[in-house]
TORKOL-4160 file (C-alpha; in steps of 0.2 Angstrom, whole numbers, padded with zeros to 4 digits, m for minus):
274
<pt num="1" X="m0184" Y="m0065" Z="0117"/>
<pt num="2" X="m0170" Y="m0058" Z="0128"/>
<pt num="3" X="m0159" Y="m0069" Z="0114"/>
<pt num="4" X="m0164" Y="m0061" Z="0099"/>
<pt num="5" X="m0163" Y="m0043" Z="0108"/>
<pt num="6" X="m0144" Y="m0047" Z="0112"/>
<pt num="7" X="m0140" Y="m0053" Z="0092"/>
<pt num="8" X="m0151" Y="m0036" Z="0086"/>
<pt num="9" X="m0141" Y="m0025" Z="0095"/>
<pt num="10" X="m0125" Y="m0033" Z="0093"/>
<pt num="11" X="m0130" Y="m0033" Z="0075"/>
<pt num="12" X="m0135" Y="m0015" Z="0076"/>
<pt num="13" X="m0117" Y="m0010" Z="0087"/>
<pt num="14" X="m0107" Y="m0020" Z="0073"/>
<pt num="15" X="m0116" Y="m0009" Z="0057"/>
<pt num="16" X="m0111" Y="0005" Z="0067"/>
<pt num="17" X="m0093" Y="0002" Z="0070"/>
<pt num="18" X="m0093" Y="m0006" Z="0052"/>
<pt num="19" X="m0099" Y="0011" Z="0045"/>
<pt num="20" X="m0087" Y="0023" Z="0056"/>
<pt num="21" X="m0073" Y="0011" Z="0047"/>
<pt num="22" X="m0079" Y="0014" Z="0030"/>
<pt num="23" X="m0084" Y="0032" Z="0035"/>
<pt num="24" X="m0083" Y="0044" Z="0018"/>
<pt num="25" X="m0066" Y="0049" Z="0014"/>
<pt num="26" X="m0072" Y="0066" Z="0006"/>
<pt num="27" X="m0082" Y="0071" Z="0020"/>
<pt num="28" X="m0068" Y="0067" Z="0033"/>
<pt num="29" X="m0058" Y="0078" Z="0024"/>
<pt num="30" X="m0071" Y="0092" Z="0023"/>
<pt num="31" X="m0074" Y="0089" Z="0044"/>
<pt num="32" X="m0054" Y="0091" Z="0046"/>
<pt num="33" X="m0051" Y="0104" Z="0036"/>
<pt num="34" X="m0035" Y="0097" Z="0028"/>
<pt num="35" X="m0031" Y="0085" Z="0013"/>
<pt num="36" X="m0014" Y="0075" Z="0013"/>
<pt num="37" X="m0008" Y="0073" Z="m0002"/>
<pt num="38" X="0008" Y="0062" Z="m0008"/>
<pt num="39" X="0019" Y="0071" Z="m0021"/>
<pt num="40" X="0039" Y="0067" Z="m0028"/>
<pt num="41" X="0049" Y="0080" Z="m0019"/>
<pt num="42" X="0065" Y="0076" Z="m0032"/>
<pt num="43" X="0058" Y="0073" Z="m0047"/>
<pt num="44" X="0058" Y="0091" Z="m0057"/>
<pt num="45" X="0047" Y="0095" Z="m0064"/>
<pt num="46" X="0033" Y="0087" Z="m0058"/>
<pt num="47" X="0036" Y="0087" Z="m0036"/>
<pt num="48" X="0054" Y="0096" Z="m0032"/>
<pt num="49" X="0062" Y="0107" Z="m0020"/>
<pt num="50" X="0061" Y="0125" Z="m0026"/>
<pt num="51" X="0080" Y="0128" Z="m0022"/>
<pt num="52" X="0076" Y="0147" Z="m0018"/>
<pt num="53" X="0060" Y="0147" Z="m0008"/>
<pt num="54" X="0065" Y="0129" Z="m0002"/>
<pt num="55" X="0047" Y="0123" Z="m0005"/>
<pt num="56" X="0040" Y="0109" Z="m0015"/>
<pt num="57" X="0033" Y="0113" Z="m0031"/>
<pt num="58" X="0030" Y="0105" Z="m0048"/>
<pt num="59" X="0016" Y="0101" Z="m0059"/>
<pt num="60" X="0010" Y="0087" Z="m0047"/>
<pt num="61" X="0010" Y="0102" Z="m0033"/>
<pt num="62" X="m0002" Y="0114" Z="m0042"/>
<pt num="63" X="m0014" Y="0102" Z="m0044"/>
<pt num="64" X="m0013" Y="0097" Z="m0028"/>
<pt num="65" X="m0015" Y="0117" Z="m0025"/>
<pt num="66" X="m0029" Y="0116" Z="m0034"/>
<pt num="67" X="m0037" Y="0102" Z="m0030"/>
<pt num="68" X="m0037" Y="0109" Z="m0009"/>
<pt num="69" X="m0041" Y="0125" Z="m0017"/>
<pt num="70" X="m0058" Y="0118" Z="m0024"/>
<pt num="71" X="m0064" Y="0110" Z="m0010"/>
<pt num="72" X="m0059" Y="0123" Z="0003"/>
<pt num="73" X="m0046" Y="0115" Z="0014"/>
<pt num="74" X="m0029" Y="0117" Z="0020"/>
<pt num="75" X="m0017" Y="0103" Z="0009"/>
<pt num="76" X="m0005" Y="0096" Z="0018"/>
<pt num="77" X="0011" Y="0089" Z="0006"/>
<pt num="78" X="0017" Y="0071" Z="0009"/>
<pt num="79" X="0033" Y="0068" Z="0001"/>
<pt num="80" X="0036" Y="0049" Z="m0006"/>
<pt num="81" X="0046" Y="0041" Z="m0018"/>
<pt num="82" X="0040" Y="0027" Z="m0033"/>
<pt num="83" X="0040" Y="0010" Z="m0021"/>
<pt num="84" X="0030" Y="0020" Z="m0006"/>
<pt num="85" X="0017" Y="0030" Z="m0015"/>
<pt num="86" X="m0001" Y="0014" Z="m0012"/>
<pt num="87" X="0008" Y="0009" Z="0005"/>
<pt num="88" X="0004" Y="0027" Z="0011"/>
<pt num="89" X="m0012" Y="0027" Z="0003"/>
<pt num="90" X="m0017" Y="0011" Z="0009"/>
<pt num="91" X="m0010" Y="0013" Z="0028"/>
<pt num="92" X="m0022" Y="0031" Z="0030"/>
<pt num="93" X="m0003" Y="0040" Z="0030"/>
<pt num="94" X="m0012" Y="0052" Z="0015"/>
<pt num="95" X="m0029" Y="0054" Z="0007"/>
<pt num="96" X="m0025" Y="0055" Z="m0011"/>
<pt num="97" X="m0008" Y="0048" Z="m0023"/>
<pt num="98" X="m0003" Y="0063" Z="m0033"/>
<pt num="99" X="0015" Y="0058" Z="m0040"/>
<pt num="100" X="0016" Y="0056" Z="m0056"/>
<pt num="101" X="0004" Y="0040" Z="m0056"/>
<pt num="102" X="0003" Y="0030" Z="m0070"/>
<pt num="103" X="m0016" Y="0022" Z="m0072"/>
<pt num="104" X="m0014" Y="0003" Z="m0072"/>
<pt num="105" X="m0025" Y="m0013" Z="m0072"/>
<pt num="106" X="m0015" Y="m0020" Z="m0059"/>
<pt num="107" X="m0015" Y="m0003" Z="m0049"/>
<pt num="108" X="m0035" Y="m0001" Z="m0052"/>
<pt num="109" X="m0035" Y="m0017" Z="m0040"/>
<pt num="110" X="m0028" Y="m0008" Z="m0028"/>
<pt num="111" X="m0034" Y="0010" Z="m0028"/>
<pt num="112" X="m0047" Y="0020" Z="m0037"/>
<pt num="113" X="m0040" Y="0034" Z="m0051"/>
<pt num="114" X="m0047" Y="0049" Z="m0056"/>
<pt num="115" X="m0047" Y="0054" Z="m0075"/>
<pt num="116" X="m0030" Y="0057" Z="m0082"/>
<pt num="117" X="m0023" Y="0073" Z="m0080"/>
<pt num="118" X="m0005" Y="0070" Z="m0089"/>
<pt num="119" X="m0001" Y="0058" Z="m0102"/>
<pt num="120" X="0017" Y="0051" Z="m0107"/>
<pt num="121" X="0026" Y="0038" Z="m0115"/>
<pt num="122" X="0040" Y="0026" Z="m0107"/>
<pt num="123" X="0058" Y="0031" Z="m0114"/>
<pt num="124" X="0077" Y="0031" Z="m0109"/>
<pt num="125" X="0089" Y="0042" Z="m0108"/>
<pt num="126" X="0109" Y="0035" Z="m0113"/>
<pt num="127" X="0124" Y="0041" Z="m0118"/>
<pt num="128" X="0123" Y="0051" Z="m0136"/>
<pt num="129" X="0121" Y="0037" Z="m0150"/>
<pt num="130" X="0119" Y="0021" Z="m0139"/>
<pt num="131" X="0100" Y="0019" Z="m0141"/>
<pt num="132" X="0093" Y="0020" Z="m0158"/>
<pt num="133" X="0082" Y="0008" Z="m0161"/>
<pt num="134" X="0073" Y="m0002" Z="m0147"/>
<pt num="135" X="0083" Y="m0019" Z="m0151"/>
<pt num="136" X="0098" Y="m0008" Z="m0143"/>
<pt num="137" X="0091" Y="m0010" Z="m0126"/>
<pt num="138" X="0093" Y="m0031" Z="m0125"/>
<pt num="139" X="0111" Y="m0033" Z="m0120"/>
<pt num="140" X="0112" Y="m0015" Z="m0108"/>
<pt num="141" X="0113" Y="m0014" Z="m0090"/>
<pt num="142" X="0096" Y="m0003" Z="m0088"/>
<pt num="143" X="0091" Y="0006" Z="m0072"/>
<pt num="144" X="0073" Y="0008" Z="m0066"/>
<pt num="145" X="0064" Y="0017" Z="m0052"/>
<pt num="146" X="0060" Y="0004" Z="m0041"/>
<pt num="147" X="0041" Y="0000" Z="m0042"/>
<pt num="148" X="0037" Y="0010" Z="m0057"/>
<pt num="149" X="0027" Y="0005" Z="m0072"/>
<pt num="150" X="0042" Y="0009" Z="m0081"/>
<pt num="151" X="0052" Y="m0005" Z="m0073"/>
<pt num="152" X="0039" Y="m0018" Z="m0074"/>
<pt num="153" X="0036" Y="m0014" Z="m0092"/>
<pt num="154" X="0054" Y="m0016" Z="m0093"/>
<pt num="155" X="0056" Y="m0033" Z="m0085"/>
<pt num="156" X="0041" Y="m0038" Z="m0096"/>
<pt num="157" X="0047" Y="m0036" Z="m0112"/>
<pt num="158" X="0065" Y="m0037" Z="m0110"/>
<pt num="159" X="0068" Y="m0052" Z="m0100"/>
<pt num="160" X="0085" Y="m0053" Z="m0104"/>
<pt num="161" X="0090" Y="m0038" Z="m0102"/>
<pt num="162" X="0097" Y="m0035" Z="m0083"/>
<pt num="163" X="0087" Y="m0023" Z="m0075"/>
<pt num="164" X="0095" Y="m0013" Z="m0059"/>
<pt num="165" X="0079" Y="m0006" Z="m0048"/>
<pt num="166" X="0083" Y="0013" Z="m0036"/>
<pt num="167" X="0072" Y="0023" Z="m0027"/>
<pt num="168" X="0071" Y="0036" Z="m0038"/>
<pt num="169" X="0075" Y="0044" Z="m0054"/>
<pt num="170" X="0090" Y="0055" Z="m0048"/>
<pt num="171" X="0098" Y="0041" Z="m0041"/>
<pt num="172" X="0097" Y="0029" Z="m0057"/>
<pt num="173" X="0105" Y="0045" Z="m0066"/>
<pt num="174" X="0118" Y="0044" Z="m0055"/>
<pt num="175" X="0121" Y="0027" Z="m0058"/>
<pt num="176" X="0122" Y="0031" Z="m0077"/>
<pt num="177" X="0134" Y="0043" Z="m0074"/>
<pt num="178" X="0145" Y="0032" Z="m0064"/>
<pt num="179" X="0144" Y="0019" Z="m0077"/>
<pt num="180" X="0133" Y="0006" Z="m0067"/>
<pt num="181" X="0121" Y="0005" Z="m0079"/>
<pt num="182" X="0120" Y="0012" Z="m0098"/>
<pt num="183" X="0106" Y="0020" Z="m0098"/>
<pt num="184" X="0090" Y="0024" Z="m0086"/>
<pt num="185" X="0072" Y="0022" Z="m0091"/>
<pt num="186" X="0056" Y="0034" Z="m0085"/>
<pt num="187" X="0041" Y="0044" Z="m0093"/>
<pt num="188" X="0044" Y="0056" Z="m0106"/>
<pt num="189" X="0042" Y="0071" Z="m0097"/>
<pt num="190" X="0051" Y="0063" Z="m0079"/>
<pt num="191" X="0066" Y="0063" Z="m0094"/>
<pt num="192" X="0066" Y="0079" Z="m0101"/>
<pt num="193" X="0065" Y="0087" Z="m0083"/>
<pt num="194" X="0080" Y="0079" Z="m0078"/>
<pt num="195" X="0090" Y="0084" Z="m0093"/>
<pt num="196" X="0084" Y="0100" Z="m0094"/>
<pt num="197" X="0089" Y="0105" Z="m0075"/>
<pt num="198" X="0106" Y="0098" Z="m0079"/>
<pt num="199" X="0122" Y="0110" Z="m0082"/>
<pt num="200" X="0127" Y="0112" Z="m0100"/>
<pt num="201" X="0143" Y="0102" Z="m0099"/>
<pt num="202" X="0134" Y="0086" Z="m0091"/>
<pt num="203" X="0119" Y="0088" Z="m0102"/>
<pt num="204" X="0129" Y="0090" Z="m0116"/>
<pt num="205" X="0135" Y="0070" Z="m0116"/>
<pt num="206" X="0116" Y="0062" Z="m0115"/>
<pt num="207" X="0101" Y="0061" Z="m0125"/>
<pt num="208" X="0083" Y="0055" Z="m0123"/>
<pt num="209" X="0078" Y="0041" Z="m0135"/>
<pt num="210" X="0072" Y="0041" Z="m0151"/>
<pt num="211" X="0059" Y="0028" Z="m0147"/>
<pt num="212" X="0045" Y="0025" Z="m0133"/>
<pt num="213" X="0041" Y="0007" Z="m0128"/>
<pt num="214" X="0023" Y="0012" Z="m0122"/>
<pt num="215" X="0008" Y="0028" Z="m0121"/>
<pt num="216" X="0004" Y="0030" Z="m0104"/>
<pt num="217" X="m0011" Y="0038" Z="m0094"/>
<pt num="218" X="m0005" Y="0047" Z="m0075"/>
<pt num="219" X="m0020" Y="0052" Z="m0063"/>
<pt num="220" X="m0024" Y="0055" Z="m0045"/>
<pt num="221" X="m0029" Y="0039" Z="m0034"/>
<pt num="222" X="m0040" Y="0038" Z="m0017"/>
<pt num="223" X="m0040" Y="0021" Z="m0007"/>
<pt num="224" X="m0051" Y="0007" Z="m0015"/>
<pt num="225" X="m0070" Y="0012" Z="m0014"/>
<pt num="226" X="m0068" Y="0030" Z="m0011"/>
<pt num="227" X="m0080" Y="0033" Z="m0025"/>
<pt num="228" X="m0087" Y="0052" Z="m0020"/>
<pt num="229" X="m0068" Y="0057" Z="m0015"/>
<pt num="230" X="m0064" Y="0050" Z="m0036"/>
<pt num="231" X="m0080" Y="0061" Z="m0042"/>
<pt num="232" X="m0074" Y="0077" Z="m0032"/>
<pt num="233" X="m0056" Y="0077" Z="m0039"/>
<pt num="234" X="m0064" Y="0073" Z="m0056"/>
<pt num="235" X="m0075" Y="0089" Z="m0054"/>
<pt num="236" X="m0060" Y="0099" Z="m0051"/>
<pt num="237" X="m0049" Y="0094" Z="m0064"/>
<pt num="238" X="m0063" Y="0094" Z="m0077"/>
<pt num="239" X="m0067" Y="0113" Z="m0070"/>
<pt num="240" X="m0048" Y="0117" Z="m0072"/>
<pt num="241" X="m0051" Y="0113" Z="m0092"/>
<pt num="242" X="m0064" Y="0122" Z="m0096"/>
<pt num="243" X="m0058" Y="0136" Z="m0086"/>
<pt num="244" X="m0042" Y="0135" Z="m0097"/>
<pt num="245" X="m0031" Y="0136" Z="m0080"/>
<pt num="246" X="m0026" Y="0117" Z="m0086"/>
<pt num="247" X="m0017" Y="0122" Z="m0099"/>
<pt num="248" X="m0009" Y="0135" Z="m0090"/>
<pt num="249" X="m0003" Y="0124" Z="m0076"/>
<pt num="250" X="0006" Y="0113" Z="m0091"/>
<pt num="251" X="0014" Y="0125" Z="m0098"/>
<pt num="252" X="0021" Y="0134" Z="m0084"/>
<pt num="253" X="0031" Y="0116" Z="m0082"/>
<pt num="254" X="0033" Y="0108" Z="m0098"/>
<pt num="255" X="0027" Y="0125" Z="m0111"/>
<pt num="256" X="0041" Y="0130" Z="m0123"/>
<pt num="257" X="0050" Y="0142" Z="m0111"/>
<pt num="258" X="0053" Y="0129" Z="m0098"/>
<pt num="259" X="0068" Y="0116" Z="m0096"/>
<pt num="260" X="0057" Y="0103" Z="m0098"/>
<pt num="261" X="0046" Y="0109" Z="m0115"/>
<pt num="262" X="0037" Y="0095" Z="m0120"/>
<pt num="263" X="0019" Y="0099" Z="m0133"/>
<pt num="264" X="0002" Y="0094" Z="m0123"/>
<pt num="265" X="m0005" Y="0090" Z="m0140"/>
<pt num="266" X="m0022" Y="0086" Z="m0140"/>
<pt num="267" X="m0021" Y="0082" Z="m0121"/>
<pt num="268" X="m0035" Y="0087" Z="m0111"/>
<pt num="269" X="m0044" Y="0083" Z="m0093"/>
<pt num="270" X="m0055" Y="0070" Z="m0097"/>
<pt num="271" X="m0062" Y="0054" Z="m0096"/>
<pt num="272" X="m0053" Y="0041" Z="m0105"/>
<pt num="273" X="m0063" Y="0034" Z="m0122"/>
<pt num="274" X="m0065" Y="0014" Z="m0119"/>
């Protein structure tokens, strides 16, 4: 009897320290007040540094915004770069991924993704007439952000073509421009962003492809399980379409006035169709 007493309340002490491990994410962040968020902080214009206010803003930001906004606490920035962005989801460093994450079936193992709220397409910018036609890219030096869908698509179905990884998109320019590689890869928009936040003279030698190797879906992601944190994110953003603020977050980034002008199409906030 005193046995089976012992085994109940261990049982009893383990489903309680089993359940304050798995406590909701959603409504730790409501108790704290605060959700941390991990956004590009050099990567215009989706996460930058404003060089006047000396802030981080970007498209990736507003949402962020909006997203703290909606559920009525404080957000707290985290700034990553490609490689890092699931290690600081998955060691409790932030709560959600906001950077520019592409949806994966290799990702969705890892992380659970909201519904899309950008959508791209993988291309490369080179030197003014080096890339015309996908069969260009075989014999180049290509450079990659370390970790990116971008680079693994790459290494996929280019395997003879030698891939150079760097943490981040600036730095694979650089290389461009110092000849290391002849020509860098990234999403659409990632590409039109960089060129367009580029002085004339500079700008003026480069161009984006005419091609794109893939069409790609970005979203927010929440550690594996985090299913109500998922469904309140969703809430938001599908709120931020109907209220037409969506639209008016994209175009204050990528609308025809910007740097980075890029058509939404027929883009919206929602599920994906299977």
């Amino acid at each position: 009897m005193k046995s089976n007493l012992i085994t109940t309340l261990l049982s009893v002490a383990l489903a309680l320290v089993t359940g304050l491990a798995k406590a909701d994410k959603l409504e730790s962040i409501k108790k704290s007040g605060v959700i941390r968020i991990a956004v590009f902080d050099s990567n215009p214009p989706f996460g930058f540094i404003d060089a006047k206010t000396k802030k981080l803003v970007g498209y990736d930001i507003d949402i962020a915004e909006a997203i703290a906004n909606d559920f009525g606490v404080k957000l707290v920035l985290r700034p990553t770069n490609p490689a890092n962005r699931i290690p600081l989801l998955t060691g409790g460093k932030v709560d959600l991924i906001g950077a520019n994450f592409t949806i994966t079936n290799e990702r969705a193992k890892q992380v659970d993704f909201s519904i899309p709220d950008f959508a791209t397409g993988q291309k490369f910018i080179a030197r003014i007439g080096v890339l015309k036609t996908p069969d260009d890219i075989i014999p180049l030096r290509i450079g990659a952000d370390k970790g990116t869908v971008q680079e693994i698509t790459l290494r996929e179905r280019y395997p003879n073509t030698k891939v150079i990884s760097y943490d981040d998109t600036p730095l694979a320019f650089a290389a461009l421009r110092n000849g290391n590689v002849q020509a860098i890869t990234q999403d659409d928009a990632k590409l039109v962003g960089l060129l367009g936040n580029l002085p004339a003279k500079i700008k003026a030698d480069y161009e984006i492809s005419p091609f794109s190797l893939t069409r790609e879906y970005q979203a927010l992601a929440a550690a594996k399980g985090e299913t109500n944190l998922i469904n309140a994110v969703n809430n938001t953003l599908l709120k931020l379409e109907k209220s037409g603020q969506a639209e008016i977050i994209y175009n204050r980034w990528f609308g025809p006035a910007t740097k980075a002008a890029l058509p939404r199409g027929d883009f919206k906030f929602a599920p994906l169709e299977k």
